[in-house]
TORKOL-4160 file (C-alpha; in steps of 0.2 Angstrom, whole numbers, padded with zeros to 4 digits, m for minus):
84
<pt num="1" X="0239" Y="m0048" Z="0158"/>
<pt num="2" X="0235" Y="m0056" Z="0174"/>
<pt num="3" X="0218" Y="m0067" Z="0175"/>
<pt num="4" X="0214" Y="m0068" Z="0191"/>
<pt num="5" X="0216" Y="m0056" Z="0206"/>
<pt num="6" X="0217" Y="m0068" Z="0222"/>
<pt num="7" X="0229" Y="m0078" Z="0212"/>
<pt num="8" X="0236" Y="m0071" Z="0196"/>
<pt num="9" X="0241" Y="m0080" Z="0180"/>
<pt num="10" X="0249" Y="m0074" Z="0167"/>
<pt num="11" X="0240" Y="m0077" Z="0150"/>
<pt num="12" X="0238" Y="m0067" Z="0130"/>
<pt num="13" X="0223" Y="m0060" Z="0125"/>
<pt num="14" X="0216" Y="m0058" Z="0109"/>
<pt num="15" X="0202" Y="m0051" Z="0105"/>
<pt num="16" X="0192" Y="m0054" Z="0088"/>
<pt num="17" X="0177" Y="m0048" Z="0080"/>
<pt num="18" X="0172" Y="m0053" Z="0064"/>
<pt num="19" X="0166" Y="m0041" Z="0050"/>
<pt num="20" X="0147" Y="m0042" Z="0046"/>
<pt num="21" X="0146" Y="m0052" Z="0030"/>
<pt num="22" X="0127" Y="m0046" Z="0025"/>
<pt num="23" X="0119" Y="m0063" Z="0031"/>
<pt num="24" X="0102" Y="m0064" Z="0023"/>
<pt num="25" X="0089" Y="m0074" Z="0035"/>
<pt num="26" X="0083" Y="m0084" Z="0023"/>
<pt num="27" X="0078" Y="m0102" Z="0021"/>
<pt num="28" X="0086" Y="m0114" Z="0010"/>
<pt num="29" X="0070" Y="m0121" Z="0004"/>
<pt num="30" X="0061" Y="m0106" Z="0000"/>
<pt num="31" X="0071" Y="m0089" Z="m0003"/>
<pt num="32" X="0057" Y="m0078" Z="0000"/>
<pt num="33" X="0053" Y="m0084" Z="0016"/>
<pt num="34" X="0063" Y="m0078" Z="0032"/>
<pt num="35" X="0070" Y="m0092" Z="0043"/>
<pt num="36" X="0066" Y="m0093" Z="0060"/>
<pt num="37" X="0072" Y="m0110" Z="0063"/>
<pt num="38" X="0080" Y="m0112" Z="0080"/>
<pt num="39" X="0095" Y="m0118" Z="0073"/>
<pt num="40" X="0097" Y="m0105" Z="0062"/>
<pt num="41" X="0094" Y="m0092" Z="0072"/>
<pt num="42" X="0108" Y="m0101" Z="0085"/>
<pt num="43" X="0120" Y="m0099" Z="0072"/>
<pt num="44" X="0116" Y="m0082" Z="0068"/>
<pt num="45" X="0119" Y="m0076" Z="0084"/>
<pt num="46" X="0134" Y="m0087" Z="0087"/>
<pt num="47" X="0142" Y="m0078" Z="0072"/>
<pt num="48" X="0140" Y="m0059" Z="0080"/>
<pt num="49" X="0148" Y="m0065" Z="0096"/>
<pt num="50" X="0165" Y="m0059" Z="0097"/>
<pt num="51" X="0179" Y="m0071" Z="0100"/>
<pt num="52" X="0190" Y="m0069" Z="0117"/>
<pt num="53" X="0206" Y="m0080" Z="0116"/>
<pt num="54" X="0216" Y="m0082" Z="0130"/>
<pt num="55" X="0234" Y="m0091" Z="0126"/>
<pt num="56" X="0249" Y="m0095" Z="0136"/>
<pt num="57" X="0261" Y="m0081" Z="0137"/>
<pt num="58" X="0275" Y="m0093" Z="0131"/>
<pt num="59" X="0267" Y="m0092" Z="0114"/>
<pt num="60" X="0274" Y="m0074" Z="0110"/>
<pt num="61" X="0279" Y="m0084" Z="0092"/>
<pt num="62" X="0262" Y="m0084" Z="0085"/>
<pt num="63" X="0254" Y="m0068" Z="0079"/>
<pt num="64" X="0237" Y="m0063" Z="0083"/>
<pt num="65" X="0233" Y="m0067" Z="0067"/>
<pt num="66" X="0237" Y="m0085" Z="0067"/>
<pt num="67" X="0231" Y="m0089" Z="0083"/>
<pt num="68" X="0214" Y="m0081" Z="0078"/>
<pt num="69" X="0216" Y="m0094" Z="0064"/>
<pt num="70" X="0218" Y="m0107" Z="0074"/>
<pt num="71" X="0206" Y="m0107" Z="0085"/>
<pt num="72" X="0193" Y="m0103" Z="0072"/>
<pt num="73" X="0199" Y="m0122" Z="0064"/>
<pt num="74" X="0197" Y="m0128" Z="0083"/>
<pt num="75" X="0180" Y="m0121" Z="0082"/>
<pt num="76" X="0176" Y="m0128" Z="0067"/>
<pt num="77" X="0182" Y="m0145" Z="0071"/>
<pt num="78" X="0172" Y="m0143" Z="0087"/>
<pt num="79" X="0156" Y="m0138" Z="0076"/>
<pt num="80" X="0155" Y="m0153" Z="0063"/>
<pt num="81" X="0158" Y="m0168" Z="0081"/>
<pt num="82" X="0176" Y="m0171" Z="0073"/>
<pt num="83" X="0183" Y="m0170" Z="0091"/>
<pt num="84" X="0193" Y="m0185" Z="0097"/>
């Protein structure tokens, strides 16, 4: 696919959308309670997002798969501040 119209580059897409896993809103502290902490509710809708990856068209050797798989250890790397 080309990215861009006025000067085109050549790059892989994959898109990825996770199953819904059921999440339950509630706090860790009390069960019953529904959480409507800010951070929660951040990473609630950070999880429903849909992943777009755009890769270098020279890695054809990587499947989808793996390159979802990759990114998602970027991301989580990215998530916990272990970035250099």
């Amino acid at each position: 696919m080309q990215a861009n119209r006025s000067d085109p580059l050549d790059c892989r897409l994959v898109l990825y959308a996770k199953t819904p896993r059921g999440r339950q809103q509630r706090n860790q502290r009390s069960p019953d309670k529904v959480s409507r902490a800010s951070s929660s509710l951040k990473a609630a809708a950070r999880e429903r997002e849909p992943w777009l990856i755009v890769a270098s068209p020279q890695l054809q050797a990587p499947s989808a798969t793996q390159l979802v798989k990759l990114h998602a250890r970027r991301m989580q790397i990215e998530l916990w501040h272990f970035g250099i």
